[in-house]
mmJSON file of the N, C-alpha and C atoms, coordinates in Angstrom:
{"data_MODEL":{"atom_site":{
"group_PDB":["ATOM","ATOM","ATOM","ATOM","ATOM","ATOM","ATOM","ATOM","ATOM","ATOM","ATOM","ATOM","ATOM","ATOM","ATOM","ATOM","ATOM","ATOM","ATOM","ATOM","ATOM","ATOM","ATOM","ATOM","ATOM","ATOM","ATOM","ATOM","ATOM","ATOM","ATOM","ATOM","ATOM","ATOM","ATOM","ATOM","ATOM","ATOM","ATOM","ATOM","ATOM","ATOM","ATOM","ATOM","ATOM","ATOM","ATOM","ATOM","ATOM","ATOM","ATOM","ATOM","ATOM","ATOM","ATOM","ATOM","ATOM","ATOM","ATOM","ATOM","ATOM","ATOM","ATOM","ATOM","ATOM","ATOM","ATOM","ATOM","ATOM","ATOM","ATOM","ATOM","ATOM","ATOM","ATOM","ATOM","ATOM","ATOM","ATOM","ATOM","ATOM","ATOM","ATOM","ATOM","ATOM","ATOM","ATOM","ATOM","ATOM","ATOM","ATOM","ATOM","ATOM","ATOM","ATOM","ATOM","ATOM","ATOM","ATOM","ATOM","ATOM","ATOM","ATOM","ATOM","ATOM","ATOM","ATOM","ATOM","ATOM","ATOM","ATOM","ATOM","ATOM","ATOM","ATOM","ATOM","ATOM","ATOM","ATOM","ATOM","ATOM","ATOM","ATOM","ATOM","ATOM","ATOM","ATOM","ATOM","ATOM","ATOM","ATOM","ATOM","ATOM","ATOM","ATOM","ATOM","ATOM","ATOM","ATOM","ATOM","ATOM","ATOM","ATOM","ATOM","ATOM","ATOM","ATOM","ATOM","ATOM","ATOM","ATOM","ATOM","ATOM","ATOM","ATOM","ATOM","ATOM","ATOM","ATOM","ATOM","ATOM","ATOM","ATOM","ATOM","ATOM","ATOM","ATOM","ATOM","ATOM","ATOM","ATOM","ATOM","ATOM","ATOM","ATOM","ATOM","ATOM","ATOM","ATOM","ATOM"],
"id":[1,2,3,4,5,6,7,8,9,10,11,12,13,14,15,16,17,18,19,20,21,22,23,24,25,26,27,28,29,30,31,32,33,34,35,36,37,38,39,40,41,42,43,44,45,46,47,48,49,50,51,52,53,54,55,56,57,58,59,60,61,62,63,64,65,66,67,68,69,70,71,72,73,74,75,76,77,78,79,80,81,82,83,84,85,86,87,88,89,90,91,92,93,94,95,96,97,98,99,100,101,102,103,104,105,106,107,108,109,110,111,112,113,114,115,116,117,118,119,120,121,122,123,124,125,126,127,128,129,130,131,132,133,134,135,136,137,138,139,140,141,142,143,144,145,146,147,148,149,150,151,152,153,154,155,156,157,158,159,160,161,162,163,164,165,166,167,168,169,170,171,172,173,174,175,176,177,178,179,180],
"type_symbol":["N","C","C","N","C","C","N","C","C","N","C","C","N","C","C","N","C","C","N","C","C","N","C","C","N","C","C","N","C","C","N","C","C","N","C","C","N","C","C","N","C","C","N","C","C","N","C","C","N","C","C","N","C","C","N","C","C","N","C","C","N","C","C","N","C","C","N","C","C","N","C","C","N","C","C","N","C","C","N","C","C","N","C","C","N","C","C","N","C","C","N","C","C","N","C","C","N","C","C","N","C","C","N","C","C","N","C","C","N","C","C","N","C","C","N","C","C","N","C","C","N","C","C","N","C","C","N","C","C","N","C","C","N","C","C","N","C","C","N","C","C","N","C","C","N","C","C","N","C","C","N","C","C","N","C","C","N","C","C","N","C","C","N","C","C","N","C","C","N","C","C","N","C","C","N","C","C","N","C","C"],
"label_atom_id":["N","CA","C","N","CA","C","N","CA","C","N","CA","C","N","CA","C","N","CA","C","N","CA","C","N","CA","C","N","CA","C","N","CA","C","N","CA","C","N","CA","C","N","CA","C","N","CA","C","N","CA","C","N","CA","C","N","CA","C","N","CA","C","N","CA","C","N","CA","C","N","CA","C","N","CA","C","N","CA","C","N","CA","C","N","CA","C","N","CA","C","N","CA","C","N","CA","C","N","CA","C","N","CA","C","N","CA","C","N","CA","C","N","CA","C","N","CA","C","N","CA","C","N","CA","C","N","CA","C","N","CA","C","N","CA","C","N","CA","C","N","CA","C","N","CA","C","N","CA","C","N","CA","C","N","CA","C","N","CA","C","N","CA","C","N","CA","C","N","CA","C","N","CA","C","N","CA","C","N","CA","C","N","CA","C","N","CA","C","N","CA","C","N","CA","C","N","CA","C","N","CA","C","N","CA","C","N","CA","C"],
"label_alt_id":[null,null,null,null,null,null,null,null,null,null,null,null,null,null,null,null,null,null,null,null,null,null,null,null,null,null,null,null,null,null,null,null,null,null,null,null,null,null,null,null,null,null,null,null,null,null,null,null,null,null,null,null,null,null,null,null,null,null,null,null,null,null,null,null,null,null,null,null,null,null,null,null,null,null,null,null,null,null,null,null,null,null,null,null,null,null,null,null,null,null,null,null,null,null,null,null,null,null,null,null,null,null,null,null,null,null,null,null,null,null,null,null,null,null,null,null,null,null,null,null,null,null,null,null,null,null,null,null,null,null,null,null,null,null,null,null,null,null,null,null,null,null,null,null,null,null,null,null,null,null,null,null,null,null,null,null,null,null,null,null,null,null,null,null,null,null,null,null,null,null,null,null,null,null,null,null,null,null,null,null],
"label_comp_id":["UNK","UNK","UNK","UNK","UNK","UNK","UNK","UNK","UNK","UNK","UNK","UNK","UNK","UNK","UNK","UNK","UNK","UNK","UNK","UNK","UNK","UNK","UNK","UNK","UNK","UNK","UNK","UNK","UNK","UNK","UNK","UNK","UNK","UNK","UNK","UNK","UNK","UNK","UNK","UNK","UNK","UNK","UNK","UNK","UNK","UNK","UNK","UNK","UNK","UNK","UNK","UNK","UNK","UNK","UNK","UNK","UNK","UNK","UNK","UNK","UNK","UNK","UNK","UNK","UNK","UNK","UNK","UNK","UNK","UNK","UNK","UNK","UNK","UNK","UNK","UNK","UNK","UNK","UNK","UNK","UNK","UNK","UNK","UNK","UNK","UNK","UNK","UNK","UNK","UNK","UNK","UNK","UNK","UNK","UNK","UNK","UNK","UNK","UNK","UNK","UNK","UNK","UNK","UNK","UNK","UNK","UNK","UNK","UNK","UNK","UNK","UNK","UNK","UNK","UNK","UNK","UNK","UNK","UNK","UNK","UNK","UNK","UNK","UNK","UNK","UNK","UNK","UNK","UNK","UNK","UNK","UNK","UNK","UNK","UNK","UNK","UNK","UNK","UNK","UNK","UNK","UNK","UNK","UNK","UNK","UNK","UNK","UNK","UNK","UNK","UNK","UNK","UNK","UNK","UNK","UNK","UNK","UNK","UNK","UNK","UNK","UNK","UNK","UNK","UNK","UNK","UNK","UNK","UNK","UNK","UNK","UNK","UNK","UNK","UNK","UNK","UNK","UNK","UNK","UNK"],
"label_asym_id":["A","A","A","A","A","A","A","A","A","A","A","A","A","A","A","A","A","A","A","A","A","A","A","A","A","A","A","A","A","A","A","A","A","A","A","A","A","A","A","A","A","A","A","A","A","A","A","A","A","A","A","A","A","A","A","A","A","A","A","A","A","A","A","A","A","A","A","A","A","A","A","A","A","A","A","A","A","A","A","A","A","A","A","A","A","A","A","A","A","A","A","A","A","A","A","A","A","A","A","A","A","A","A","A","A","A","A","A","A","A","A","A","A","A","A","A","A","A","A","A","A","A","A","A","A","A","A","A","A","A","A","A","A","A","A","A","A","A","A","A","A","A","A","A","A","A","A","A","A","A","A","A","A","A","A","A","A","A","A","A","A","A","A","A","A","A","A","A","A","A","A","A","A","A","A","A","A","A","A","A"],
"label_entity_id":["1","1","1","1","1","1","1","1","1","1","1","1","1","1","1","1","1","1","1","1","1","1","1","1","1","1","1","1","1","1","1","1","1","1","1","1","1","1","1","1","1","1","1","1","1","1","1","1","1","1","1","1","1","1","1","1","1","1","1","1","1","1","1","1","1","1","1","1","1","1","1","1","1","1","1","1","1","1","1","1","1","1","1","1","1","1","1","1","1","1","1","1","1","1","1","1","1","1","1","1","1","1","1","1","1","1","1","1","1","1","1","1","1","1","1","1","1","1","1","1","1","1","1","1","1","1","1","1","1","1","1","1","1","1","1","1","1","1","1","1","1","1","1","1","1","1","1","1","1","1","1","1","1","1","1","1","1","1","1","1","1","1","1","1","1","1","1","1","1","1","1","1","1","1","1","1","1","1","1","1"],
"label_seq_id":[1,1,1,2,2,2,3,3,3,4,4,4,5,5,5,6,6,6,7,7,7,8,8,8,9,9,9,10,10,10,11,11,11,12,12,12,13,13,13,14,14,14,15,15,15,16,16,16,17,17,17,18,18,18,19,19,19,20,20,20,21,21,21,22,22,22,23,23,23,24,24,24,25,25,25,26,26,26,27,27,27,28,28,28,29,29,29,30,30,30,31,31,31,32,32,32,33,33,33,34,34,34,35,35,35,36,36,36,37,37,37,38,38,38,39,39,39,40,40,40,41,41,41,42,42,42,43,43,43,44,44,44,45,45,45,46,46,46,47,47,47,48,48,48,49,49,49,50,50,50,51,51,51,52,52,52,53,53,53,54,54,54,55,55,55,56,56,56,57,57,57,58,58,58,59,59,59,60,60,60],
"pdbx_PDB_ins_code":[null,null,null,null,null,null,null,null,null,null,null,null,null,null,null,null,null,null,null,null,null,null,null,null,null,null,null,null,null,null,null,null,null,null,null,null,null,null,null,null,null,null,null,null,null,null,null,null,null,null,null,null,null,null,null,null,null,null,null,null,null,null,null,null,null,null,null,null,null,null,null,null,null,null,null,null,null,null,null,null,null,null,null,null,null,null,null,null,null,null,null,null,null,null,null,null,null,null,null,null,null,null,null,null,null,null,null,null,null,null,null,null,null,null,null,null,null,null,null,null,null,null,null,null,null,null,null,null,null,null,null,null,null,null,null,null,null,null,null,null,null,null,null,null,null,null,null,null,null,null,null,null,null,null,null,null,null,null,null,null,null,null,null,null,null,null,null,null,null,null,null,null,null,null,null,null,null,null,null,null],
"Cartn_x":[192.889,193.778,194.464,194.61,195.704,194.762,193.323,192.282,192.158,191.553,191.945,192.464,194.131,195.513,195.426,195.175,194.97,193.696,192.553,191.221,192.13,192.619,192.879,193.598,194.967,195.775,195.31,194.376,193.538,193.051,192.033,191.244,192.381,193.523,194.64,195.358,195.482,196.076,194.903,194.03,192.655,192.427,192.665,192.454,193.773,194.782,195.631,196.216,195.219,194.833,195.814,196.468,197.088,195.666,194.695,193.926,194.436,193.361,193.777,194.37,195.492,196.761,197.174,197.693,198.666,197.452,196.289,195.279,194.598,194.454,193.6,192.347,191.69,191.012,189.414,188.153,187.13,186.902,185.466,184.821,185.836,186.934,187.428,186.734,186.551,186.274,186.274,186.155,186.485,185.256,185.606,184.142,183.804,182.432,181.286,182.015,182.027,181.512,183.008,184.27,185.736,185.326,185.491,185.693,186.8,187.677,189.215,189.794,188.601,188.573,190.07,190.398,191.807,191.347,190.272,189.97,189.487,190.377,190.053,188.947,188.608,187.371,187.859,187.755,187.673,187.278,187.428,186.828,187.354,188.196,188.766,187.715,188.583,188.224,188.08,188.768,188.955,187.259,187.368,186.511,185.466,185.899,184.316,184.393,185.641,185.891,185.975,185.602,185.174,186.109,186.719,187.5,188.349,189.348,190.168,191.387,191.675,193.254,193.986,195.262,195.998,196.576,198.15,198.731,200.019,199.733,200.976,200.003,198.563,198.015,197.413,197.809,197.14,195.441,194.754,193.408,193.275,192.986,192.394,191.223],
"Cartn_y":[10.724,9.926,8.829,9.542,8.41,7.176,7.479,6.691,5.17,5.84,5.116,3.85,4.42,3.46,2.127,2.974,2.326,1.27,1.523,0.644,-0.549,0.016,-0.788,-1.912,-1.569,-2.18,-3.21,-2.7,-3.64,-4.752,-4.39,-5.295,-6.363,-6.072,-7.224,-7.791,-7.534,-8.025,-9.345,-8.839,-10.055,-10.759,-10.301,-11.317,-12.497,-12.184,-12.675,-13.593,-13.524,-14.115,-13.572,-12.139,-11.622,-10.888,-11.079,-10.247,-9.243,-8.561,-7.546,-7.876,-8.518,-8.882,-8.491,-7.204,-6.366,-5.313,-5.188,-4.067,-4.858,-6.404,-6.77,-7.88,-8.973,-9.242,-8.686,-8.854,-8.761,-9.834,-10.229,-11.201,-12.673,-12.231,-13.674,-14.318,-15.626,-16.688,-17.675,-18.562,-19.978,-21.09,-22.114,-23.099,-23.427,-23.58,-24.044,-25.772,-26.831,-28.064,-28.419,-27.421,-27.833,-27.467,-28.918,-29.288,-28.514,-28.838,-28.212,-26.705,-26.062,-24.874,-24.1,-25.526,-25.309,-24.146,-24.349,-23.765,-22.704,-21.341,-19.798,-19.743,-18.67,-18.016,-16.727,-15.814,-14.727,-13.946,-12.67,-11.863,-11.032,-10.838,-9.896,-8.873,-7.555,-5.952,-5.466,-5.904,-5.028,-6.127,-7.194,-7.819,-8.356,-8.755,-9.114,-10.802,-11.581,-12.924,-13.608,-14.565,-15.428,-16.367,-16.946,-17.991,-18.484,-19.405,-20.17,-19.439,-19.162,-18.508,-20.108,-20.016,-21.15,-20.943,-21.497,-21.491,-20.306,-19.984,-18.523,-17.292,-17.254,-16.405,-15.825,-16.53,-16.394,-16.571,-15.846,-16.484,-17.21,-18.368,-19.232,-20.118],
"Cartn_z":[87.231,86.406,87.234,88.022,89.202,90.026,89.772,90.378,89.088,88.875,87.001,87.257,87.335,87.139,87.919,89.126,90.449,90.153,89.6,90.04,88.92,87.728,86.834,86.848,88.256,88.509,89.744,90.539,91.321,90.834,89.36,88.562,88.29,87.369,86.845,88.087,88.86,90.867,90.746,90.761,91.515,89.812,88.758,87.72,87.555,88.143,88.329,89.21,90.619,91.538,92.792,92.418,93.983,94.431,94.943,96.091,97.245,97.858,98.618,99.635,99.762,100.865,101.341,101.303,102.045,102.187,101.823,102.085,103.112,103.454,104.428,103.757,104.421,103.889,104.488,103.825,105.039,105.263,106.422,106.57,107.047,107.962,108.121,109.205,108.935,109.845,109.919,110.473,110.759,110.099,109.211,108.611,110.15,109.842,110.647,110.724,109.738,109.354,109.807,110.203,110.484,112.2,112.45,113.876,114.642,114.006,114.68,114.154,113.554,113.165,112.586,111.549,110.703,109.614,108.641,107.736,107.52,107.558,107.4,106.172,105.791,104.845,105.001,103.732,103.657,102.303,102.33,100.761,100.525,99.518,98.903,98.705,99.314,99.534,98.273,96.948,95.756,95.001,94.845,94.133,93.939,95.728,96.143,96.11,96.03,95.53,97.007,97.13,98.429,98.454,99.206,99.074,100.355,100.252,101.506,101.755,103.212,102.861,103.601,102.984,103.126,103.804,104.373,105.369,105.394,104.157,103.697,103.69,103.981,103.811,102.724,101.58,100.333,100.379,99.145,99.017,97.74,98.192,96.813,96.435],
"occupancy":[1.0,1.0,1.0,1.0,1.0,1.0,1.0,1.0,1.0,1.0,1.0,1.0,1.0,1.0,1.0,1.0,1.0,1.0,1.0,1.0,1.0,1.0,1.0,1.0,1.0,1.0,1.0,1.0,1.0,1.0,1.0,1.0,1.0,1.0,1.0,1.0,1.0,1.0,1.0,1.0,1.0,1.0,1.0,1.0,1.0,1.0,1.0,1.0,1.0,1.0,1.0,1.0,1.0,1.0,1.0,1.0,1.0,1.0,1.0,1.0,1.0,1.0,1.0,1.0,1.0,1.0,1.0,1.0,1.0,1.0,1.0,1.0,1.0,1.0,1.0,1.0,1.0,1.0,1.0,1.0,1.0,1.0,1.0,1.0,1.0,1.0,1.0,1.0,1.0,1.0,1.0,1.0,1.0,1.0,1.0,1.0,1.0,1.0,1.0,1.0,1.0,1.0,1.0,1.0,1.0,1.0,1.0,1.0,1.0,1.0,1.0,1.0,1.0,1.0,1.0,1.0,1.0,1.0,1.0,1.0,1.0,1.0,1.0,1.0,1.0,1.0,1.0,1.0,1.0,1.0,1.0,1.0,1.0,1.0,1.0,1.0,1.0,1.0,1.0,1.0,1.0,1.0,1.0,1.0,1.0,1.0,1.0,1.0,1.0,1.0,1.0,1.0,1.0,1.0,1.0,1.0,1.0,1.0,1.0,1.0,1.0,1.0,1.0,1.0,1.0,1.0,1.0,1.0,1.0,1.0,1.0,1.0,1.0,1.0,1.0,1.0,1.0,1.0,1.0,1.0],
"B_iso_or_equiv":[0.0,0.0,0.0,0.0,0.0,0.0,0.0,0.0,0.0,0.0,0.0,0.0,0.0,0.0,0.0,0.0,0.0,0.0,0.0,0.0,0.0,0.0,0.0,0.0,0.0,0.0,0.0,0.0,0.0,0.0,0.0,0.0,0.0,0.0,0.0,0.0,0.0,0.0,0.0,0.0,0.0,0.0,0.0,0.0,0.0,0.0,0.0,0.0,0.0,0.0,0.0,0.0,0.0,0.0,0.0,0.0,0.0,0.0,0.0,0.0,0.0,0.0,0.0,0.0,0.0,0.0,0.0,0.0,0.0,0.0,0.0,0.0,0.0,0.0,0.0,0.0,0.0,0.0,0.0,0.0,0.0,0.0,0.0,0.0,0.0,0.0,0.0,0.0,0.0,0.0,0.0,0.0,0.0,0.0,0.0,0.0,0.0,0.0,0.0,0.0,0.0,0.0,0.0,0.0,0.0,0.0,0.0,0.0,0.0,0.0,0.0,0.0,0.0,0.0,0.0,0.0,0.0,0.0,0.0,0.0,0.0,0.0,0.0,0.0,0.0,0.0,0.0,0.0,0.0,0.0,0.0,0.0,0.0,0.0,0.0,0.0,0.0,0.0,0.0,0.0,0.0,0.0,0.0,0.0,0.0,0.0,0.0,0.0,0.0,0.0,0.0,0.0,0.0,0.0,0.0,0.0,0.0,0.0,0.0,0.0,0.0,0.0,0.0,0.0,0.0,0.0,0.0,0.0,0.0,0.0,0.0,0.0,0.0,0.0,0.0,0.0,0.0,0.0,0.0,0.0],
"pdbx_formal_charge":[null,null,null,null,null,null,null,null,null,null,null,null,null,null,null,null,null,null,null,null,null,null,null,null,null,null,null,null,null,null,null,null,null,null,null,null,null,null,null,null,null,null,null,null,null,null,null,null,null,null,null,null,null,null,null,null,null,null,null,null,null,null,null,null,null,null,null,null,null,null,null,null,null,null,null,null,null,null,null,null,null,null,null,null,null,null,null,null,null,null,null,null,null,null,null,null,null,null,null,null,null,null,null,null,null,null,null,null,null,null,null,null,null,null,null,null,null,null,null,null,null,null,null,null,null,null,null,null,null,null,null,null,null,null,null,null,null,null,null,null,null,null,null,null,null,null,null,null,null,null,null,null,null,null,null,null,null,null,null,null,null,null,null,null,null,null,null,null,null,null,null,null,null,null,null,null,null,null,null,null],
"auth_seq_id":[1,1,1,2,2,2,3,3,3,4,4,4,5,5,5,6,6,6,7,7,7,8,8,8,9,9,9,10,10,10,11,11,11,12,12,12,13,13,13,14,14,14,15,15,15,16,16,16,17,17,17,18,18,18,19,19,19,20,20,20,21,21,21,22,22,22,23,23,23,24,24,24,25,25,25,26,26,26,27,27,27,28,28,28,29,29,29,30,30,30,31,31,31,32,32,32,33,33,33,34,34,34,35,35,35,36,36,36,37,37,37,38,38,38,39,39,39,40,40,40,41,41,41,42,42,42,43,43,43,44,44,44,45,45,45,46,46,46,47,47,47,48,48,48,49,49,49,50,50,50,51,51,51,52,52,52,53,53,53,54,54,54,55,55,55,56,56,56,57,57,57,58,58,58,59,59,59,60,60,60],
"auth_comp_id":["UNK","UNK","UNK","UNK","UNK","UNK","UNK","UNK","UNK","UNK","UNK","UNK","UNK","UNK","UNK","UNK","UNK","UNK","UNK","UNK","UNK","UNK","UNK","UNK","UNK","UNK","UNK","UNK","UNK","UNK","UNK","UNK","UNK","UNK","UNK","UNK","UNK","UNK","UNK","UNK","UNK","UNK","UNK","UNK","UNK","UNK","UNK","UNK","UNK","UNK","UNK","UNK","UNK","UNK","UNK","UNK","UNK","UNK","UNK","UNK","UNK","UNK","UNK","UNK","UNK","UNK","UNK","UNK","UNK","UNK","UNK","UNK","UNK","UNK","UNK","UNK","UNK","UNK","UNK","UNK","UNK","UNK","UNK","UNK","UNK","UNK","UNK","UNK","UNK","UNK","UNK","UNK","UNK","UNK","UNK","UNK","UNK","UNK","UNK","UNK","UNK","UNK","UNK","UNK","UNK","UNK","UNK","UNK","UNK","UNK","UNK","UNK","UNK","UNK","UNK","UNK","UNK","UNK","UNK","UNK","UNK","UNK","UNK","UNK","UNK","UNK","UNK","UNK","UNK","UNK","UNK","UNK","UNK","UNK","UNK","UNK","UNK","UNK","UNK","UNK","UNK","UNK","UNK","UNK","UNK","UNK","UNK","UNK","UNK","UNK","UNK","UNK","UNK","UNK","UNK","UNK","UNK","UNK","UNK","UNK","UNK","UNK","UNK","UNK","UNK","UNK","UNK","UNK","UNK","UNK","UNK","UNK","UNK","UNK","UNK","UNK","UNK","UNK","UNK","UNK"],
"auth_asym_id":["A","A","A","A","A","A","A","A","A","A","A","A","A","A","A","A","A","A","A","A","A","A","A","A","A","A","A","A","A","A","A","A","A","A","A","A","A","A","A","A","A","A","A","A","A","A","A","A","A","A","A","A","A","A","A","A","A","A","A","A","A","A","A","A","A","A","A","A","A","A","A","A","A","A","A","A","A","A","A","A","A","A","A","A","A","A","A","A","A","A","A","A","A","A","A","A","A","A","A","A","A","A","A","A","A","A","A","A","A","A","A","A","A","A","A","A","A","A","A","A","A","A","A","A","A","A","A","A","A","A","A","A","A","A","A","A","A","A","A","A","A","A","A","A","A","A","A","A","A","A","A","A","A","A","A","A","A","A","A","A","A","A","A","A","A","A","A","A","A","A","A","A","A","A","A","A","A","A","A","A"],
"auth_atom_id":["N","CA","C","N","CA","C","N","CA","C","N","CA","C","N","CA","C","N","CA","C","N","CA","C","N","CA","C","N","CA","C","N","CA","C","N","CA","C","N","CA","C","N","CA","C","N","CA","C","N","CA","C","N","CA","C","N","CA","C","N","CA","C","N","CA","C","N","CA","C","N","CA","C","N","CA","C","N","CA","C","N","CA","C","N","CA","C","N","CA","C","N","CA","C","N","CA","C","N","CA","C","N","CA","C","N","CA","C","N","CA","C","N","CA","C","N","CA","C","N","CA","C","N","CA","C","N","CA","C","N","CA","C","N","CA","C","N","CA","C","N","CA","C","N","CA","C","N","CA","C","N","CA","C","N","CA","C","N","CA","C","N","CA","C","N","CA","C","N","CA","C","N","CA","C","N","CA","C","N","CA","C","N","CA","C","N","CA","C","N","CA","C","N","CA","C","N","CA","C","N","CA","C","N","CA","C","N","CA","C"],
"pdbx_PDB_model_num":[1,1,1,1,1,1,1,1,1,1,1,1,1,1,1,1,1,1,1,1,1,1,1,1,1,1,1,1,1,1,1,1,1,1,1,1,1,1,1,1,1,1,1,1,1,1,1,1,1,1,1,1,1,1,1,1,1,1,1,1,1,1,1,1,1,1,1,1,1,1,1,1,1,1,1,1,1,1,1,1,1,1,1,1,1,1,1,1,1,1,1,1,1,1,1,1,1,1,1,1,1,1,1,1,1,1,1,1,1,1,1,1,1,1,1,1,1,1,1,1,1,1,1,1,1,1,1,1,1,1,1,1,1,1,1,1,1,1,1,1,1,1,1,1,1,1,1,1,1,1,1,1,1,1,1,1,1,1,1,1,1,1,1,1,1,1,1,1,1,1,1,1,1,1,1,1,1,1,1,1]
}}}
């Protein structure tokens, strides 16, 4: 039951656009095509969603 709540509350987090933040992201690394290797990459753990983290650490 308590698994449930939880996957459910994961699903509306990442439909909502908070991703796994405080759980960690995977796959971080630096763009290839950014010279000065400003521009993070990473993937949300719950969804599987690919995207930029910004300068607060968000993914978008």
């Amino acid at each position: 039951m308590v698994m449930i709540i939880f996957n459910k509350l994961k699903y509306f987090c990442c439909w909502i656009g908070w991703h796994s933040y405080f759980i960690g992201f995977e796959n971080i690394h630096h763009s290839i095509k950014d010279p000065l290797k400003f521009l993070l990459f990473a993937k949300c753990k719950w969804c599987g969603y690919t995207g930029q983290i910004d300068c607060q650490g968000n993914l978008f």
